[in-house]
C-alpha positions, 0 to 999 in steps of 0.5 A: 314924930319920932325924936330919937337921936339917930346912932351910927356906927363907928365904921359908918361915921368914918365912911362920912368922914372919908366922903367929906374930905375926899369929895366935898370943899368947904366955902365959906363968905362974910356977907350982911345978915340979911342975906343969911335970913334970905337963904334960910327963907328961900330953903324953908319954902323949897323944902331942901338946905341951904346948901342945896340952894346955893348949888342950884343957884350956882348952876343956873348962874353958870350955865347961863354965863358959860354954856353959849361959849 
């Protein structure tokens, strides 16, 4: 496996920081830890982040509070 630490450039680092303040809000929750240990399990076993889980989680929550309006 390769543990090279990857480069950008200057132009893409400020590209990333464009797309993070123009299309992303951070939000943030003081919850007991073992709800943190939850989350990080539930993303380990599905392969994807944190914050993936907590937006499919999101979504299905809300289509089945909102879509049957």
């Amino acid at each position: 496996m390769d543990t090279k630490k990857r480069v950008y450039s200057a132009a893409q680092k400020r590209a990333h920081e464009r797309y993070i303040a123009e299309k992303t809000t951070e939000v943030r929750a003081a919850l007991p830890k073992e709800y943190a240990i939850k989350l990080n399990k539930i993303a380990e076993k599905r392969g994807c982040s944190k914050a993936q889980v907590l937006k499919d989680m999101i979504d299905v929550t809300y289509s089945s509070e909102f879509d049957n309006e």
